[in-house]
N, C-alpha and C positions, 0 to 999 in steps of 0.2 A: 364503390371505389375508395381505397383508402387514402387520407388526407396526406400530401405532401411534408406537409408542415410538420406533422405529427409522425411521418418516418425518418424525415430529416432530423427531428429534436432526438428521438429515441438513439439513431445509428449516431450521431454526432457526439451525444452524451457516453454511449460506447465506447467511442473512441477514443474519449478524454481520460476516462477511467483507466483505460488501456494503456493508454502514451504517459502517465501518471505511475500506471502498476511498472512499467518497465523502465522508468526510469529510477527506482529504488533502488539507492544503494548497496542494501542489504543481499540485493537477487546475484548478486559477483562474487560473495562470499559465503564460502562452505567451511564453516569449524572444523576443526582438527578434535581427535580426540582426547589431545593431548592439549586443549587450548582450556584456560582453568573458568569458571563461568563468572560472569560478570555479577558481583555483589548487586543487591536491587536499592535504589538510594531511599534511605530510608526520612531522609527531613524531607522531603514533596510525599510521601503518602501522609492522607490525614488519617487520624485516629492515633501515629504514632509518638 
């Protein structure tokens, strides 16, 4: 018999992931072709 505990942890963590991935902002916007790309900041990468 499988352990309650251990499908409720599994399916709950699912969910979290889920209701987390869809609340991104990013998932509402679709670039344009014509939109010019965002420069990468370059003083937070290290090494630069």
């Amino acid at each position: 018999m499988i352990d309650n505990l251990a499908l409720g942890l599994s399916h709950g963590l699912m969910m979290l992931a889920a209701f987390l991935l869809l609340k991104r902002p990013d998932l509402d916007r679709e670039p344009s072709p014509h939109d010019t790309p965002e420069k990468p900041d370059t003083k937070t990468r290290p090494g630069a």
